[in-house]
N, CA, C and O atoms as a Maestro MAE file, in Angstrom:
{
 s_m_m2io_version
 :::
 2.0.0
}

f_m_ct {
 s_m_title
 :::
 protein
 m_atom[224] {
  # First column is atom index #
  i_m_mmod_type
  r_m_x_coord
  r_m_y_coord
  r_m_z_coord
  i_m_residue_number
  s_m_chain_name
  s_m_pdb_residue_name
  s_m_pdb_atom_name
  i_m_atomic_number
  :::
  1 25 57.947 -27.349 -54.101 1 A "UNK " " N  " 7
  2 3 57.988 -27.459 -55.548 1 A "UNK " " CA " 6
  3 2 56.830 -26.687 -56.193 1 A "UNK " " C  " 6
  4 15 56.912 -26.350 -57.374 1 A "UNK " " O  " 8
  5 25 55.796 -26.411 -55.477 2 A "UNK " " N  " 7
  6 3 54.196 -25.657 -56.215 2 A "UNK " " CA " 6
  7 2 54.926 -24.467 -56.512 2 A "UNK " " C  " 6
  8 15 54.898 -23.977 -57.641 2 A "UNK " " O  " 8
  9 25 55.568 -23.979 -55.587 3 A "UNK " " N  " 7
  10 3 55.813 -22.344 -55.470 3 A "UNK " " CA " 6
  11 2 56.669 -21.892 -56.564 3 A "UNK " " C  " 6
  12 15 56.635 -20.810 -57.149 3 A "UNK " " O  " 8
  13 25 57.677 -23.196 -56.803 4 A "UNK " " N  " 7
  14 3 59.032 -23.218 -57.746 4 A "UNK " " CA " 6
  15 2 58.026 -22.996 -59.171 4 A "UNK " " C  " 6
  16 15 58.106 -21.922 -59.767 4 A "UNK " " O  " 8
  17 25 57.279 -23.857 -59.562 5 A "UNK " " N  " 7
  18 3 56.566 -24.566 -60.567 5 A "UNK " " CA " 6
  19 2 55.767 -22.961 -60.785 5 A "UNK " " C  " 6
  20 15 55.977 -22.302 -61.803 5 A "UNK " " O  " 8
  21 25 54.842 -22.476 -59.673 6 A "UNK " " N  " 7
  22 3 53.569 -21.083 -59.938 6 A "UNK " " CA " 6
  23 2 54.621 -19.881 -60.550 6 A "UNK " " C  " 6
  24 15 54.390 -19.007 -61.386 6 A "UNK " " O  " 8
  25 25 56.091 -20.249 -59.657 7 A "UNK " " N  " 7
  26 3 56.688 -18.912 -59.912 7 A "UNK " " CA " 6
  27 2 57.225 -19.084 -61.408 7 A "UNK " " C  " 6
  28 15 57.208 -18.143 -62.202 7 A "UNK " " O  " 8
  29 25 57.625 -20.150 -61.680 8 A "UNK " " N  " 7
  30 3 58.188 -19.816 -63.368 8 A "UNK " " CA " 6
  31 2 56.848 -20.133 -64.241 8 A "UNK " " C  " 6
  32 15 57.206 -20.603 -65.321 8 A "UNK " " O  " 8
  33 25 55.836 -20.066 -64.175 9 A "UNK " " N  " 7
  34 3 54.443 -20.194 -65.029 9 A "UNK " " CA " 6
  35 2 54.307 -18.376 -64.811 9 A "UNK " " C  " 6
  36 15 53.918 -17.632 -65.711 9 A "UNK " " O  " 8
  37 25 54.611 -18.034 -63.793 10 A "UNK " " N  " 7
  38 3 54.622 -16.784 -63.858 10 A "UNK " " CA " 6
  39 2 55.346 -15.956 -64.759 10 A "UNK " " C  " 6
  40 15 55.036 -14.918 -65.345 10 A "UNK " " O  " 8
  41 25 56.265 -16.570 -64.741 11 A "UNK " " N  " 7
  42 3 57.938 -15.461 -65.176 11 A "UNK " " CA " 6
  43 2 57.667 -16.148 -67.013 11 A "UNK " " C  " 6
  44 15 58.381 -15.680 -67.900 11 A "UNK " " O  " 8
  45 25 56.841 -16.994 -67.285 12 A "UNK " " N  " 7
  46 3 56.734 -17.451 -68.674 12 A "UNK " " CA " 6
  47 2 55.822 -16.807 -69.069 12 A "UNK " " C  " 6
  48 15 55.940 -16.741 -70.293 12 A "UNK " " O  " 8
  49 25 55.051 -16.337 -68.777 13 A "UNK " " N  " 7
  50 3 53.655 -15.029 -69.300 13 A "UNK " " CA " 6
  51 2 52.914 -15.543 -70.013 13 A "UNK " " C  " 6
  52 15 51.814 -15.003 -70.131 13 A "UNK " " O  " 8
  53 25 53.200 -16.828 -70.811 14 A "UNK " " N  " 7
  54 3 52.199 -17.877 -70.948 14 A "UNK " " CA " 6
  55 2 51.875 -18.836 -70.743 14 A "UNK " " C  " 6
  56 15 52.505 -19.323 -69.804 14 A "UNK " " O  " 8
  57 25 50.846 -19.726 -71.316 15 A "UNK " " N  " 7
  58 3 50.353 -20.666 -71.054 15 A "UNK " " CA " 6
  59 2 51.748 -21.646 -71.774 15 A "UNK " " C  " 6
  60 15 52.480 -21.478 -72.750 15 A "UNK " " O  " 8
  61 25 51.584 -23.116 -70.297 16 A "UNK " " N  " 7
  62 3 52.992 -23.351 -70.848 16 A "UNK " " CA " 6
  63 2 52.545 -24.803 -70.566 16 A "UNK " " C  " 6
  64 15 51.396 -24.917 -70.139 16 A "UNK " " O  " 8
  65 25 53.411 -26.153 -70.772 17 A "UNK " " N  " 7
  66 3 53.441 -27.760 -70.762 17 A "UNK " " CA " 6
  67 2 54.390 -27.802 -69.271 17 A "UNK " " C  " 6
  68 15 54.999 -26.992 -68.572 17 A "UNK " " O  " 8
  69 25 54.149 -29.008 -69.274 18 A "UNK " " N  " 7
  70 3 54.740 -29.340 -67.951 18 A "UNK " " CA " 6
  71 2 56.265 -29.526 -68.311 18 A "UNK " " C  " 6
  72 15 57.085 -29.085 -67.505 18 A "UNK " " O  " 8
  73 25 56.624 -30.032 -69.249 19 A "UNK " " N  " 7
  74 3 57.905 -30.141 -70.313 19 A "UNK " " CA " 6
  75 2 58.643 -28.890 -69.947 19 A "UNK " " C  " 6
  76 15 59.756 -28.949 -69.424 19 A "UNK " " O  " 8
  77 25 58.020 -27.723 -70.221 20 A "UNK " " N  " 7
  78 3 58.726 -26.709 -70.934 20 A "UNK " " CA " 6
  79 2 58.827 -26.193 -69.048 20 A "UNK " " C  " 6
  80 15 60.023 -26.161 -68.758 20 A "UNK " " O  " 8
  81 25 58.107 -25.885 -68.039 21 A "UNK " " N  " 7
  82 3 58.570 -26.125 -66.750 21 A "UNK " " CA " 6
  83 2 59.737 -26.460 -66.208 21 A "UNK " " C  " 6
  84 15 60.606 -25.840 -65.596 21 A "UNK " " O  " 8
  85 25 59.515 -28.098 -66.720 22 A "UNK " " N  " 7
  86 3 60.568 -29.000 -66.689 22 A "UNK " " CA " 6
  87 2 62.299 -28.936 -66.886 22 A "UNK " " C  " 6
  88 15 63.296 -29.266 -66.242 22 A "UNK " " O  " 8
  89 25 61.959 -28.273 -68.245 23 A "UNK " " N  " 7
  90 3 63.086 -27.586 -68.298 23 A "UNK " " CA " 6
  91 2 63.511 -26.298 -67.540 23 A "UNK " " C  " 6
  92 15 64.565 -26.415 -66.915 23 A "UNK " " O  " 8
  93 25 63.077 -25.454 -67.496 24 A "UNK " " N  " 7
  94 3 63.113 -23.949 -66.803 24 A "UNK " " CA " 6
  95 2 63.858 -23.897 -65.411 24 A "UNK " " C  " 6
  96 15 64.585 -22.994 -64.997 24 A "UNK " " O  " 8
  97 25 63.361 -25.577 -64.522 25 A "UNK " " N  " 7
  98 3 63.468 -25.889 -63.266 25 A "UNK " " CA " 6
  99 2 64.941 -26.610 -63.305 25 A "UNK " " C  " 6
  100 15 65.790 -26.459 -62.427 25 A "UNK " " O  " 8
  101 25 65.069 -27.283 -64.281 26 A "UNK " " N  " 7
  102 3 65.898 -28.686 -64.619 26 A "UNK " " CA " 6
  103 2 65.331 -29.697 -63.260 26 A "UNK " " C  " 6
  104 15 65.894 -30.162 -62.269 26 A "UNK " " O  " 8
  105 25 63.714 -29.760 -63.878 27 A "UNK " " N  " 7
  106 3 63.375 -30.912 -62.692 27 A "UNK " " CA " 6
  107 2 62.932 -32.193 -64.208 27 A "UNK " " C  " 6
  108 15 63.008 -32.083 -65.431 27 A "UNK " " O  " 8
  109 25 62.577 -33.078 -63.474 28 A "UNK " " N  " 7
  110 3 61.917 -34.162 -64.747 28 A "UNK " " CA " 6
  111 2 60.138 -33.777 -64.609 28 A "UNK " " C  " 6
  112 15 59.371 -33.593 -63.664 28 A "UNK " " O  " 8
  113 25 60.037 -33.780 -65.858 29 A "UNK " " N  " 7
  114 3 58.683 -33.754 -66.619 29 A "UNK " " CA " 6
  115 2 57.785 -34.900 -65.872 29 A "UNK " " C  " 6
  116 15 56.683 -34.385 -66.060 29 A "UNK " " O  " 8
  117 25 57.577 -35.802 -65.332 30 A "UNK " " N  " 7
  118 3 56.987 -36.436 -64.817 30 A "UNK " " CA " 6
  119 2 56.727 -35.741 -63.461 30 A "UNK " " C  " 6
  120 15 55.543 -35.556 -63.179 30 A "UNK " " O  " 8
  121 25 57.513 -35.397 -62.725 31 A "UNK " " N  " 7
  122 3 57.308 -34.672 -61.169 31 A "UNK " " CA " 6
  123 2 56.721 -33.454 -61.604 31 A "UNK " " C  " 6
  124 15 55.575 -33.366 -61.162 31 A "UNK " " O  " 8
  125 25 57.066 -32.452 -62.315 32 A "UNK " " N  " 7
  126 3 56.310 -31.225 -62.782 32 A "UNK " " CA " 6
  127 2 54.615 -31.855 -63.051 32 A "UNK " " C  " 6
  128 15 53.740 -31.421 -62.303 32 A "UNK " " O  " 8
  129 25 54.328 -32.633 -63.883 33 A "UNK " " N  " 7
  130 3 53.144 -33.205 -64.075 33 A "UNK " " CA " 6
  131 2 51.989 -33.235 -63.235 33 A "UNK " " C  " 6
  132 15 50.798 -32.924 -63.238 33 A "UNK " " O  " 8
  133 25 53.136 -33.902 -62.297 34 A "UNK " " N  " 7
  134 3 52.311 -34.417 -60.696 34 A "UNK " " CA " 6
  135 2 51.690 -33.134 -60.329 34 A "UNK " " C  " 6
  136 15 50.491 -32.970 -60.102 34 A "UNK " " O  " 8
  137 25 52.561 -32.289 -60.294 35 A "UNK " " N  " 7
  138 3 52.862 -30.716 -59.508 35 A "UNK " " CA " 6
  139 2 51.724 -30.433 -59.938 35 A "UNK " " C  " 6
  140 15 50.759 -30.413 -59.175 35 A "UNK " " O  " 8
  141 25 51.598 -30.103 -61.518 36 A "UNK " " N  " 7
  142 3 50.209 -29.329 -62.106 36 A "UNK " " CA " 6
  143 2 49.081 -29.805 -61.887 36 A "UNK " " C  " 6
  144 15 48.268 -28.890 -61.755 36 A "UNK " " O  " 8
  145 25 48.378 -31.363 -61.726 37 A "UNK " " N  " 7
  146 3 47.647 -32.156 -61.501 37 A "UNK " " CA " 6
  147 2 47.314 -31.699 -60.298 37 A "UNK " " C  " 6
  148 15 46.154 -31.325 -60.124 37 A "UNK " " O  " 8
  149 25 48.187 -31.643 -59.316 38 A "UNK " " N  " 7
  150 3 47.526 -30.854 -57.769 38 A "UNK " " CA " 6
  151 2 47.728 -29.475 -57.797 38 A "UNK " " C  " 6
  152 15 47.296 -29.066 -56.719 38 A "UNK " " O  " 8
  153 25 48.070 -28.723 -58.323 39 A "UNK " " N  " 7
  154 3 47.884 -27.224 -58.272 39 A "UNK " " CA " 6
  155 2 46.517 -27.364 -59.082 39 A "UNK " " C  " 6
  156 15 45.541 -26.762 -58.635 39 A "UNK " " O  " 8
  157 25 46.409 -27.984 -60.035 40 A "UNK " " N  " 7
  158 3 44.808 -28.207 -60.946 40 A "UNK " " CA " 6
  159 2 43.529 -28.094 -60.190 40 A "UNK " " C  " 6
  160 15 42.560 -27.339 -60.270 40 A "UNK " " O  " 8
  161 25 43.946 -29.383 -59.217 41 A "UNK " " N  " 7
  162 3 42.887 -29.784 -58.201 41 A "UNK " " CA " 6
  163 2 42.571 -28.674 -57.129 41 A "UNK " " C  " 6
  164 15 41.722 -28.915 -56.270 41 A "UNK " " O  " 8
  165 25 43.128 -27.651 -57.151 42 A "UNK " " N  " 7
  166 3 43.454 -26.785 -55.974 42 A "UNK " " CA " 6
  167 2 42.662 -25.401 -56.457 42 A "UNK " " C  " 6
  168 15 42.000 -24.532 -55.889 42 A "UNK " " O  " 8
  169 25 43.066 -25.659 -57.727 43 A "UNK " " N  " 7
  170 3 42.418 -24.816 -58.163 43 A "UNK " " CA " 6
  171 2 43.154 -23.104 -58.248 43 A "UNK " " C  " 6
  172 15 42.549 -22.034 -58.174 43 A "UNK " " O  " 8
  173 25 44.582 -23.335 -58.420 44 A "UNK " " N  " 7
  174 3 45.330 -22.531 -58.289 44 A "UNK " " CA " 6
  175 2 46.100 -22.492 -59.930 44 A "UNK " " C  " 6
  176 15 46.956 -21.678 -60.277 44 A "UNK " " O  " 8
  177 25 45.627 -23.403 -60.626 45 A "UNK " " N  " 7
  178 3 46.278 -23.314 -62.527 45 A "UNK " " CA " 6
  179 2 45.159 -23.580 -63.195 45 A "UNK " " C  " 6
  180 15 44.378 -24.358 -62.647 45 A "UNK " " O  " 8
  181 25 44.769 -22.978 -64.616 46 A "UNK " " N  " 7
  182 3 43.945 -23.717 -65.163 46 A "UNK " " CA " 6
  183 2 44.393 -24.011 -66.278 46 A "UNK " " C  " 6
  184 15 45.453 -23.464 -66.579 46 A "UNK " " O  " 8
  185 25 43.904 -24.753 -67.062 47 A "UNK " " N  " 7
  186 3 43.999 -25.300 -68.729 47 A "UNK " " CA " 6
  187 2 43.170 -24.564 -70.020 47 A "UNK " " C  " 6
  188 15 42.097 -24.951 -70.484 47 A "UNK " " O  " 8
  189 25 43.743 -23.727 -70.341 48 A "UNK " " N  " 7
  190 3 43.121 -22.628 -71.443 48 A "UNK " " CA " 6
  191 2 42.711 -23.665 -72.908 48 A "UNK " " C  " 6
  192 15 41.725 -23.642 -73.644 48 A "UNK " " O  " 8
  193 25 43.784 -24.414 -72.910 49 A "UNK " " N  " 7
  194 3 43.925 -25.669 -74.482 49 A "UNK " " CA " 6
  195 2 44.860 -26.599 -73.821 49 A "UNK " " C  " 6
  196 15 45.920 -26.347 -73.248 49 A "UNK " " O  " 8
  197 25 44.147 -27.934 -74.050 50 A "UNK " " N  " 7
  198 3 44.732 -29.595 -73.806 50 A "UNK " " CA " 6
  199 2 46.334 -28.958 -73.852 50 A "UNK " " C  " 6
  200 15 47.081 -28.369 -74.633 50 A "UNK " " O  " 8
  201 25 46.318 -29.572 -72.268 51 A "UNK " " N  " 7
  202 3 48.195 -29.944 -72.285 51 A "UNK " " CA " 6
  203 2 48.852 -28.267 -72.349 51 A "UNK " " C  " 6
  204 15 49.967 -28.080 -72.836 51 A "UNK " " O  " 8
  205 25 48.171 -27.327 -71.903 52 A "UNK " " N  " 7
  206 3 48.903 -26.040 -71.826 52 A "UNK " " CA " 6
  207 2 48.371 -26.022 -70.307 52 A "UNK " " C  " 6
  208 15 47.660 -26.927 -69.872 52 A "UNK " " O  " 8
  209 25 48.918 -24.523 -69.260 53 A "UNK " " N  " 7
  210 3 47.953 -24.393 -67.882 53 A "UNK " " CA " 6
  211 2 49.103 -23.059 -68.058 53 A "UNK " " C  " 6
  212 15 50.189 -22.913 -68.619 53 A "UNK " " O  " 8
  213 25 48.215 -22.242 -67.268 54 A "UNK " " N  " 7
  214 3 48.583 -20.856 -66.931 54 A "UNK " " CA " 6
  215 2 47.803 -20.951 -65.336 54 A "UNK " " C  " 6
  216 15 46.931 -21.664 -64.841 54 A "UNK " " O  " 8
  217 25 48.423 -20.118 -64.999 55 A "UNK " " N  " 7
  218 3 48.265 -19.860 -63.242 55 A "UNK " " CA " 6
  219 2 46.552 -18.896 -63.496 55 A "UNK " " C  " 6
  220 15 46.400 -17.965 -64.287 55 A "UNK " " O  " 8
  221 25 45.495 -19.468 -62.592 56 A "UNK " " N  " 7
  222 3 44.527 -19.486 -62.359 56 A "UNK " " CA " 6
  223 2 43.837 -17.629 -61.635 56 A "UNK " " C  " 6
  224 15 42.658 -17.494 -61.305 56 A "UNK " " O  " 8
  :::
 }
 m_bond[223] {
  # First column is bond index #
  i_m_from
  i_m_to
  i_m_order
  :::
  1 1 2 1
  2 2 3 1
  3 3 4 2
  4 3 5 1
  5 5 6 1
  6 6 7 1
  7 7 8 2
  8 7 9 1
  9 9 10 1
  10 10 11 1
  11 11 12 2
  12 11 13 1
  13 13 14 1
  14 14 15 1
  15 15 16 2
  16 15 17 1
  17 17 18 1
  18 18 19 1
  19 19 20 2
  20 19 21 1
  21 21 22 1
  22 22 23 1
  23 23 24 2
  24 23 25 1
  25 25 26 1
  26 26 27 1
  27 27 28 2
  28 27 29 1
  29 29 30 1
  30 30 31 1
  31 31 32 2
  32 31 33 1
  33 33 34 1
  34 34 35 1
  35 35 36 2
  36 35 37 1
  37 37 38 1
  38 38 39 1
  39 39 40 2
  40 39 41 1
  41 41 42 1
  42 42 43 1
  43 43 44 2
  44 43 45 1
  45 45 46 1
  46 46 47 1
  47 47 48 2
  48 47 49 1
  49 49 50 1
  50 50 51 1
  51 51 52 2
  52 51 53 1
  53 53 54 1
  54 54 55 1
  55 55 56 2
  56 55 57 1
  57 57 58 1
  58 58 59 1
  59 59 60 2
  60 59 61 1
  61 61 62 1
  62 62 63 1
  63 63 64 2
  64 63 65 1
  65 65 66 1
  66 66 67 1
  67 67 68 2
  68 67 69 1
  69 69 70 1
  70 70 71 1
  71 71 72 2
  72 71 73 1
  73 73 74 1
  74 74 75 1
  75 75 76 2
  76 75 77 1
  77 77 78 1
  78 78 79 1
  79 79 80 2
  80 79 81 1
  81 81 82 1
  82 82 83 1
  83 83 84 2
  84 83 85 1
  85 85 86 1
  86 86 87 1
  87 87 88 2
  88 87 89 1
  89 89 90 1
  90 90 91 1
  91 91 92 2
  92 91 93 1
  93 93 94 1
  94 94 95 1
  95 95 96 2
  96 95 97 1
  97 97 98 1
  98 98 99 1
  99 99 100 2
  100 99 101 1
  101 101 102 1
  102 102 103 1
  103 103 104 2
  104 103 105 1
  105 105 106 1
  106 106 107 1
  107 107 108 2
  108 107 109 1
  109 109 110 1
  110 110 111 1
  111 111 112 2
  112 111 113 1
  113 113 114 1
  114 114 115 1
  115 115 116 2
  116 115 117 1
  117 117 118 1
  118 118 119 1
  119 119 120 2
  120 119 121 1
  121 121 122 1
  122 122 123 1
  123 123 124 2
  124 123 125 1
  125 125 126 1
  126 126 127 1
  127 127 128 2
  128 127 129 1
  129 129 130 1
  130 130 131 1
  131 131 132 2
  132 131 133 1
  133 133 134 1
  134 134 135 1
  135 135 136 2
  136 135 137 1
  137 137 138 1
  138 138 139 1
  139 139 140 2
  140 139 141 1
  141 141 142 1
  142 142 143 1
  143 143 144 2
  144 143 145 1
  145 145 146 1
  146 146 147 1
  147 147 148 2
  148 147 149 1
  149 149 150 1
  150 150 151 1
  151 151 152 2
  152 151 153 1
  153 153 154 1
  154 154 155 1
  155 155 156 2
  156 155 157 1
  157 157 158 1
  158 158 159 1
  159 159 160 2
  160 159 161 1
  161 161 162 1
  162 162 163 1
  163 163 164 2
  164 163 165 1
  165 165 166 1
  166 166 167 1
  167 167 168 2
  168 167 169 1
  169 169 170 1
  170 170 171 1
  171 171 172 2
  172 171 173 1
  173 173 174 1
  174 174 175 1
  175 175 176 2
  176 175 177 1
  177 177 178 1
  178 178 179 1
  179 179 180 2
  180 179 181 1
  181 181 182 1
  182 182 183 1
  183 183 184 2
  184 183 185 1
  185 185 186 1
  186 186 187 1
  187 187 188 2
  188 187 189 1
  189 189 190 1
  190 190 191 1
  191 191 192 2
  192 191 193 1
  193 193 194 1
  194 194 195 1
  195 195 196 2
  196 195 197 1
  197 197 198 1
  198 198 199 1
  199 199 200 2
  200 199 201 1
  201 201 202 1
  202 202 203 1
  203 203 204 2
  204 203 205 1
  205 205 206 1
  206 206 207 1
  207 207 208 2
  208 207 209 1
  209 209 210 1
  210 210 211 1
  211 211 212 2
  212 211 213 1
  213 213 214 1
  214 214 215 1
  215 215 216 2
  216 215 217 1
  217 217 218 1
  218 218 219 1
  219 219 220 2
  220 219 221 1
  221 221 222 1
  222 222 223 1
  223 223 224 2
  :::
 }
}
């Protein structure tokens, strides 16, 4: 799911919500969440402005 999640943060060219992911994937907004929270920790997305993340 990271790879699913990095690759359409990619293909969106911006900084995007876990929502708008969410949709892109047709996964639920809660599991995308999770996703960004550990790609966060990893240090592989960051947060430019509250509640946006672009790939790191």
């Amino acid at each position: 799911m990271e790879k699913k999640v990095l690759s359409a943060m990619q293909k969106a060219g911006k900084p995007v919500r876990a929502g708008d992911i969410a949709k892109m994937l047709g996964a639920d907004s809660k599991e995308v969440s999770k996703v960004f929270n550990d790609l966060k920790k990893k240090g592989k997305i960051k947060s430019p402005k509250r509640c946006f993340y672009e790939p790191a």
